[in-house]
C-alpha positions in Angstrom: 38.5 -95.7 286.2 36.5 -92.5 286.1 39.3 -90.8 287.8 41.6 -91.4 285.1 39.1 -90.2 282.7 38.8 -87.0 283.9 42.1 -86.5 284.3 42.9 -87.6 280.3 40.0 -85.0 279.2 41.5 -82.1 281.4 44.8 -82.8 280.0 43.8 -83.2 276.5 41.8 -79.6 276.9 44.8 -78.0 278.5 47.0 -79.0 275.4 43.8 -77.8 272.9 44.1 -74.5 274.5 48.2 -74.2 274.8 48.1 -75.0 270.8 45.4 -72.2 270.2 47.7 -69.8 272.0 49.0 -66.3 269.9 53.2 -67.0 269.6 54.2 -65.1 272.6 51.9 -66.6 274.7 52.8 -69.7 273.7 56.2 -69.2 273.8 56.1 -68.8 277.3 53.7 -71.4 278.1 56.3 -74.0 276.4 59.0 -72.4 278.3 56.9 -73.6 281.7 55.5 -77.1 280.1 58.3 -78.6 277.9 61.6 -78.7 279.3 62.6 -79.9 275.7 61.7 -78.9 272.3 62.7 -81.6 269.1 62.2 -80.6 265.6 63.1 -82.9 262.5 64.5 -81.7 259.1 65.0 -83.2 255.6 66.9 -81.2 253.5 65.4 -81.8 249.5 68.5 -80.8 248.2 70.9 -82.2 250.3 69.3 -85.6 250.8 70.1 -84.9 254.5 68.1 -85.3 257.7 68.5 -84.3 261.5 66.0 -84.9 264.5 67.4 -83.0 267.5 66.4 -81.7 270.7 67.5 -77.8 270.1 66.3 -76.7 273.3 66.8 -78.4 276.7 66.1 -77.3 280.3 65.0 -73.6 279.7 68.7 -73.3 277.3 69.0 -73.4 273.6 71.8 -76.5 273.0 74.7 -75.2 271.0 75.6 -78.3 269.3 72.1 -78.4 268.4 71.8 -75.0 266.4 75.5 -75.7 264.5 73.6 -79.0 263.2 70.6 -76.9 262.1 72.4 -73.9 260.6 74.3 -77.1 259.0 71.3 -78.6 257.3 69.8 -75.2 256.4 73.1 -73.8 254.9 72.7 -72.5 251.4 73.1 -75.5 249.1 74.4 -73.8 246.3 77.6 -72.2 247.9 78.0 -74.3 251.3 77.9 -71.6 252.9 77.1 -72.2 256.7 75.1 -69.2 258.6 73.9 -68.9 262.1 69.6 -69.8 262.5 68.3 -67.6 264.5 66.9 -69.6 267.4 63.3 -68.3 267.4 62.7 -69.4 263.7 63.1 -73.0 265.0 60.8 -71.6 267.6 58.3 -70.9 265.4 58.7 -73.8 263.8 58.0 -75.4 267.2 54.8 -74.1 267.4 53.9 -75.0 264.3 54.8 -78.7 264.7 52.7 -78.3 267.9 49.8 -77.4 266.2 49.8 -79.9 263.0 51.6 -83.0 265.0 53.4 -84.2 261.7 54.0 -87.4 260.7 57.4 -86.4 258.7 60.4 -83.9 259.5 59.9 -80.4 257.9 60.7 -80.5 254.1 63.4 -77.7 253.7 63.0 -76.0 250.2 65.6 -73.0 251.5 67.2 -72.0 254.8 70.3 -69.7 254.2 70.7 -67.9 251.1 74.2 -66.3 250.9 73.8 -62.8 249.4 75.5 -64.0 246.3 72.5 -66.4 246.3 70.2 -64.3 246.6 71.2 -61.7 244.0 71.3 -64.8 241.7 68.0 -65.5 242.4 66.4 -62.3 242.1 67.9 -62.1 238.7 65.8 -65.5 237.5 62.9 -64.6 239.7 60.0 -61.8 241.0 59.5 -63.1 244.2 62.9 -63.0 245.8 63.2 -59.8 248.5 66.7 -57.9 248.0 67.0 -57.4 252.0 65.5 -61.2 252.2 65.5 -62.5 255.7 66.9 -66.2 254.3 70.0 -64.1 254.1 70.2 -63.2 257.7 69.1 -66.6 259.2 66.1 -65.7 259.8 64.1 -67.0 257.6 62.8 -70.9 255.8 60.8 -72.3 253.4 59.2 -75.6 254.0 56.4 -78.3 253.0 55.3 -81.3 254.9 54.4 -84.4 252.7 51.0 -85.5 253.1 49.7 -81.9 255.0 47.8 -79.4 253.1 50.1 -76.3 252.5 47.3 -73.6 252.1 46.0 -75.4 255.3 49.9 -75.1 256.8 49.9 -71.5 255.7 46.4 -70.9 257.7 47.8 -72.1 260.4 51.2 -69.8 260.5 48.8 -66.9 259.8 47.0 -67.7 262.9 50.0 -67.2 265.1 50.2 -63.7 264.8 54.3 -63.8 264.3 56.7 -63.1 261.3 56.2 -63.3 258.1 54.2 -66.0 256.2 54.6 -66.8 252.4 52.3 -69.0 250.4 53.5 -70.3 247.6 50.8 -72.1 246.2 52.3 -73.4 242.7 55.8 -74.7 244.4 53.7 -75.9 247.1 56.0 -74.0 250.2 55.1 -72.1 253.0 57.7 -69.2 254.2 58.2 -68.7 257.5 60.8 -65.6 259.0 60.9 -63.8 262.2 60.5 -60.4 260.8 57.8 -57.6 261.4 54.2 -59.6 261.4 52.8 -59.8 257.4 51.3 -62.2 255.1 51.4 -62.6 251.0 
Protein backbone atom coordinates (compact mmCIF):
# COMPACT_ATOMS: atom_id res chain seq x y z
CA UNK A 1 0.00 0.00 0.00
CA UNK A 2 2.83 2.28 0.65
CA UNK A 3 4.28 1.39 -2.68
CA UNK A 4 1.40 2.79 -4.40
CA UNK A 5 1.70 5.85 -2.40
CA UNK A 6 4.81 6.75 -3.33
CA UNK A 7 4.39 6.14 -6.68
CA UNK A 8 0.87 8.58 -6.78
CA UNK A 9 3.07 11.51 -4.94
CA UNK A 10 5.96 11.13 -7.51
CA UNK A 11 3.64 11.25 -10.26
CA UNK A 12 1.49 13.97 -8.93
CA UNK A 13 5.03 16.15 -8.50
CA UNK A 14 6.15 15.19 -11.91
CA UNK A 15 2.89 16.72 -13.42
CA UNK A 16 3.29 19.91 -10.79
CA UNK A 17 6.59 20.52 -12.34
CA UNK A 18 5.69 19.73 -16.29
CA UNK A 19 2.67 22.44 -15.60
CA UNK A 20 5.20 25.07 -14.15
CA UNK A 21 7.26 24.59 -17.28
CA UNK A 22 8.21 28.06 -19.62
CA UNK A 23 6.17 27.11 -23.30
CA UNK A 24 8.98 25.62 -25.08
CA UNK A 25 9.93 23.53 -22.45
CA UNK A 26 6.77 22.37 -22.09
CA UNK A 27 6.12 21.97 -25.43
CA UNK A 28 8.49 19.42 -25.74
CA UNK A 29 7.86 17.72 -22.62
CA UNK A 30 4.12 17.17 -24.00
CA UNK A 31 5.54 15.99 -27.13
CA UNK A 32 7.45 13.00 -24.93
CA UNK A 33 4.36 12.57 -22.26
CA UNK A 34 1.03 12.86 -24.22
CA UNK A 35 0.70 11.11 -27.27
CA UNK A 36 -2.62 13.10 -27.65
CA UNK A 37 -3.65 16.62 -26.94
CA UNK A 38 -7.87 17.40 -26.68
CA UNK A 39 -9.10 20.86 -26.46
CA UNK A 40 -12.91 21.83 -26.21
CA UNK A 41 -14.53 24.98 -27.81
CA UNK A 42 -17.95 26.76 -27.51
CA UNK A 43 -18.33 29.30 -29.88
CA UNK A 44 -20.74 32.40 -28.05
CA UNK A 45 -21.75 33.45 -31.27
CA UNK A 46 -22.30 30.56 -33.07
CA UNK A 47 -23.97 28.49 -30.32
CA UNK A 48 -21.49 25.78 -31.51
CA UNK A 49 -19.20 23.33 -29.76
CA UNK A 50 -16.28 20.84 -30.65
CA UNK A 51 -14.15 18.59 -28.33
CA UNK A 52 -11.39 17.03 -30.45
CA UNK A 53 -8.26 15.41 -30.17
CA UNK A 54 -6.08 17.98 -32.65
CA UNK A 55 -2.96 16.28 -32.11
CA UNK A 56 -2.29 12.49 -32.12
CA UNK A 57 0.88 10.29 -32.05
CA UNK A 58 3.60 13.20 -32.33
CA UNK A 59 1.12 14.61 -35.77
CA UNK A 60 -1.23 17.43 -35.87
CA UNK A 61 -4.78 15.56 -37.28
CA UNK A 62 -6.01 17.44 -40.31
CA UNK A 63 -9.54 16.86 -39.90
CA UNK A 64 -9.03 18.13 -36.60
CA UNK A 65 -7.62 21.71 -37.46
CA UNK A 66 -10.49 22.17 -40.46
CA UNK A 67 -13.10 21.59 -37.48
CA UNK A 68 -11.26 24.23 -35.36
CA UNK A 69 -10.52 26.84 -38.03
CA UNK A 70 -14.48 25.96 -38.57
CA UNK A 71 -15.58 26.93 -35.14
CA UNK A 72 -13.18 29.87 -34.93
CA UNK A 73 -14.13 31.32 -38.38
CA UNK A 74 -15.13 34.90 -38.37
CA UNK A 75 -18.86 34.93 -37.47
CA UNK A 76 -19.76 37.95 -39.20
CA UNK A 77 -18.57 37.03 -42.83
CA UNK A 78 -18.27 33.02 -42.58
CA UNK A 79 -15.24 33.33 -43.62
CA UNK A 80 -13.19 30.11 -42.84
CA UNK A 81 -9.23 30.68 -42.21
CA UNK A 82 -6.42 28.28 -41.36
CA UNK A 83 -5.46 28.22 -37.04
CA UNK A 84 -2.30 28.16 -36.82
CA UNK A 85 -1.57 24.92 -34.92
CA UNK A 86 0.63 26.30 -32.08
CA UNK A 87 -2.21 28.72 -30.87
CA UNK A 88 -4.27 25.55 -29.99
CA UNK A 89 -0.85 24.73 -28.49
CA UNK A 90 -0.86 27.28 -26.31
CA UNK A 91 -4.10 26.84 -25.53
CA UNK A 92 -2.98 23.31 -24.50
CA UNK A 93 -0.91 24.53 -21.99
CA UNK A 94 -3.11 26.66 -20.68
CA UNK A 95 -5.84 23.96 -20.20
CA UNK A 96 -2.97 22.06 -18.56
CA UNK A 97 -2.38 24.40 -16.07
CA UNK A 98 -6.13 25.54 -15.05
CA UNK A 99 -7.85 21.84 -15.67
CA UNK A 100 -11.18 23.49 -16.70
CA UNK A 101 -14.33 22.30 -15.99
CA UNK A 102 -15.95 23.84 -19.42
CA UNK A 103 -14.65 24.15 -23.14
CA UNK A 104 -12.88 27.55 -23.98
CA UNK A 105 -15.45 30.37 -24.39
CA UNK A 106 -14.55 31.79 -27.88
CA UNK A 107 -15.31 35.66 -28.00
CA UNK A 108 -13.14 35.82 -31.58
CA UNK A 109 -10.98 33.56 -33.65
CA UNK A 110 -10.66 34.70 -37.30
CA UNK A 111 -11.32 38.24 -38.18
CA UNK A 112 -11.41 38.68 -42.03
CA UNK A 113 -9.59 41.94 -42.82
CA UNK A 114 -12.89 43.45 -43.75
CA UNK A 115 -13.74 42.55 -40.14
CA UNK A 116 -11.22 43.95 -38.80
CA UNK A 117 -11.27 47.33 -40.50
CA UNK A 118 -14.89 47.38 -39.30
CA UNK A 119 -13.95 47.02 -36.08
CA UNK A 120 -11.25 49.34 -35.73
CA UNK A 121 -13.66 51.96 -36.97
CA UNK A 122 -16.17 51.24 -33.70
CA UNK A 123 -13.23 50.61 -31.53
CA UNK A 124 -9.50 51.68 -29.84
CA UNK A 125 -8.34 48.50 -29.09
CA UNK A 126 -8.37 46.66 -32.44
CA UNK A 127 -4.53 46.27 -34.01
CA UNK A 128 -4.54 47.17 -37.92
CA UNK A 129 -1.96 44.22 -38.61
CA UNK A 130 -4.11 42.06 -35.86
CA UNK A 131 -2.90 38.56 -35.58
CA UNK A 132 -6.87 37.30 -35.42
CA UNK A 133 -6.53 38.12 -39.02
CA UNK A 134 -3.75 35.80 -39.78
CA UNK A 135 -4.99 32.82 -37.57
CA UNK A 136 -2.97 33.40 -35.15
CA UNK A 137 -4.66 34.75 -32.69
CA UNK A 138 -8.14 34.11 -29.97
CA UNK A 139 -9.93 35.60 -27.44
CA UNK A 140 -11.46 33.51 -24.80
CA UNK A 141 -13.10 33.23 -21.12
CA UNK A 142 -13.81 30.25 -19.18
CA UNK A 143 -17.11 30.31 -17.03
CA UNK A 144 -16.53 29.97 -13.57
CA UNK A 145 -12.39 30.83 -13.70
CA UNK A 146 -11.10 34.06 -12.80
CA UNK A 147 -9.96 35.94 -15.96
CA UNK A 148 -7.28 38.31 -14.43
CA UNK A 149 -6.25 34.98 -12.75
CA UNK A 150 -6.39 33.20 -16.47
CA UNK A 151 -4.44 36.18 -17.81
CA UNK A 152 -1.63 35.62 -14.84
CA UNK A 153 -1.33 32.53 -15.84
CA UNK A 154 -0.71 33.15 -19.89
CA UNK A 155 1.70 35.82 -18.61
CA UNK A 156 3.58 33.21 -16.89
CA UNK A 157 4.32 31.16 -19.91
CA UNK A 158 6.60 33.44 -21.44
CA UNK A 159 4.93 32.99 -25.19
CA UNK A 160 2.91 35.38 -27.47
CA UNK A 161 0.92 37.87 -26.73
CA UNK A 162 -1.48 38.19 -23.84
CA UNK A 163 -4.47 40.69 -23.65
CA UNK A 164 -6.57 41.43 -20.61
CA UNK A 165 -9.60 42.71 -21.09
CA UNK A 166 -10.89 43.30 -17.85
CA UNK A 167 -14.44 45.00 -18.57
CA UNK A 168 -15.48 42.27 -21.43
CA UNK A 169 -14.05 39.78 -19.22
CA UNK A 170 -11.59 38.06 -22.17
CA UNK A 171 -8.16 37.05 -22.21
CA UNK A 172 -6.22 37.31 -25.80
CA UNK A 173 -4.02 34.88 -26.56
CA UNK A 174 -1.69 34.98 -30.25
CA UNK A 175 1.49 33.48 -31.15
CA UNK A 176 3.32 36.66 -31.98
CA UNK A 177 6.54 38.30 -30.52
CA UNK A 178 6.27 37.79 -26.41
CA UNK A 179 4.12 41.08 -24.83
CA UNK A 180 1.54 41.81 -22.44
CA UNK A 181 -1.26 44.77 -22.14
Amino acid sequence: MDYHRRVFLKLGAGALTVSLLPLPALAATLQNLNPERNLSFYNIHTDESVDICYYDQGDYCAQALDDVSHILRDHRTNQIHPIDPHLLDRLYAVKLRVRPKTPFHIISGYRSPATNAMLRKISTGVARKSFHTKGKAIDIRLPGYNTRRLRNICVAMKSGGVGYYGDSDFVHLDTGPVRSW
